[in-house]
ZAVOMAR-873197 format. One record per residue (C-alpha): residue in one letter; x, y, z. Coordinates in Angstrom, 1 decimal, decimal comma. Layout:
<pts>
+-----+--------+--------+--------+
: res :      x :      y :      z :
+-----+--------+--------+--------+
:   A :      X :      Y :      Z :
...
+-----+--------+--------+--------+
</pts>
This chain:
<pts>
+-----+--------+--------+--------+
: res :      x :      y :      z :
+-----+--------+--------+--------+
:   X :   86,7 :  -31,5 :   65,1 :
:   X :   83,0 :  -32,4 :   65,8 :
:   X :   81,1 :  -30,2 :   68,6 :
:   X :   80,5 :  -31,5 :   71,9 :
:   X :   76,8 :  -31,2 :   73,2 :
:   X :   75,8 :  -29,4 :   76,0 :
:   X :   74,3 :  -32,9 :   77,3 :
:   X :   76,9 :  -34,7 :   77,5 :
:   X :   78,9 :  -31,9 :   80,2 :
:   X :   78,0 :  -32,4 :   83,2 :
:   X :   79,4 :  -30,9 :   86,5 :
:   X :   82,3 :  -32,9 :   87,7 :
:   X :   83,1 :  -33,9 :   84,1 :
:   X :   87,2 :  -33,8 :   83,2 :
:   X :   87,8 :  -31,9 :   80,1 :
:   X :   90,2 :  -30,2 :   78,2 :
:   X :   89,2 :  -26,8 :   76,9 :
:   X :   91,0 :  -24,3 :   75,2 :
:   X :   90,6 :  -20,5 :   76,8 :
:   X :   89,9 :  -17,2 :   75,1 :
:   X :   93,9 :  -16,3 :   74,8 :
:   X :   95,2 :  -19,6 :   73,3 :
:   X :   92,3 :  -20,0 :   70,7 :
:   X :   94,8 :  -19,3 :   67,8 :
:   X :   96,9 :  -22,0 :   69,3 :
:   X :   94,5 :  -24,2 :   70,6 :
:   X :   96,5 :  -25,2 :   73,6 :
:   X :   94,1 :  -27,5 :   75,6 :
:   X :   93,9 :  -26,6 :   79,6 :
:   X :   92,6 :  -29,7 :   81,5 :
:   X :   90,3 :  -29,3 :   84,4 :
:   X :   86,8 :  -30,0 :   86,7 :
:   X :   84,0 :  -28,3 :   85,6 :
:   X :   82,4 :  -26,7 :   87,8 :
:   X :   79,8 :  -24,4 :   86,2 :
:   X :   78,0 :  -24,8 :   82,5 :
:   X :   78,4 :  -21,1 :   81,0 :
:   X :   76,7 :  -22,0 :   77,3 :
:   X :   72,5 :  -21,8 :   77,4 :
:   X :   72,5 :  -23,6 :   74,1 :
:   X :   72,7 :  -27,3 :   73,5 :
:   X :   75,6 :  -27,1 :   70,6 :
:   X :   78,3 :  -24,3 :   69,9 :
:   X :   80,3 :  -24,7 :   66,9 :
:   X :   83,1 :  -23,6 :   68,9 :
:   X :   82,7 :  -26,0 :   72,1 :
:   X :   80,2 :  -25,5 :   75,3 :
:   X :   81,6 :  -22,9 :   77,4 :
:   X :   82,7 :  -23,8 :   80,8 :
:   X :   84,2 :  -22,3 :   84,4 :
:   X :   86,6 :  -25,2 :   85,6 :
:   X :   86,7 :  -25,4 :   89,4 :
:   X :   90,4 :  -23,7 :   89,3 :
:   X :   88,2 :  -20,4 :   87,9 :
:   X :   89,2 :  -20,9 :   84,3 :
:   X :   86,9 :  -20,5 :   81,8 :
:   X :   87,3 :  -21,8 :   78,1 :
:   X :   85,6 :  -23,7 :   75,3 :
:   X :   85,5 :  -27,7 :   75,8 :
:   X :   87,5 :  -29,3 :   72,8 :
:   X :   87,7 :  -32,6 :   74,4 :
:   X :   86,2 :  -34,8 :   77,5 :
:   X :   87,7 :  -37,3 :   79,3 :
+-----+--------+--------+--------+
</pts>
């Protein structure tokens, strides 16, 4: 899976990101984001993000 740049998240963005407790399943979790928690432009596991239902989780895929 190719990494997702920091750019190209914005707030307000749908996404599906996988959260700290289902990485070794990587079940997605599809929400707003609300907040940009990553300072860098690329992670090699996915741009952290707090969804606007308090989530938080690394974005695997945006919609």
């Amino acid at each position: 899976m190719s990494t997702i740049a920091r750019s190209s998240i914005k707030s307000g963005t749908k996404v599906a990101i996988v959260q700290k407790h289902d990485q070794p399943t990587q079940t997605l979790t599809q929400g707003i984001v609300k907040d940009i928690l990553t300072n860098a432009s690329h992670h090699p596991h996915g741009i952290k993000v707090r969804l606007t239902s308090g989530l938080t989780g690394r974005v695997k895929k945006i919609y």
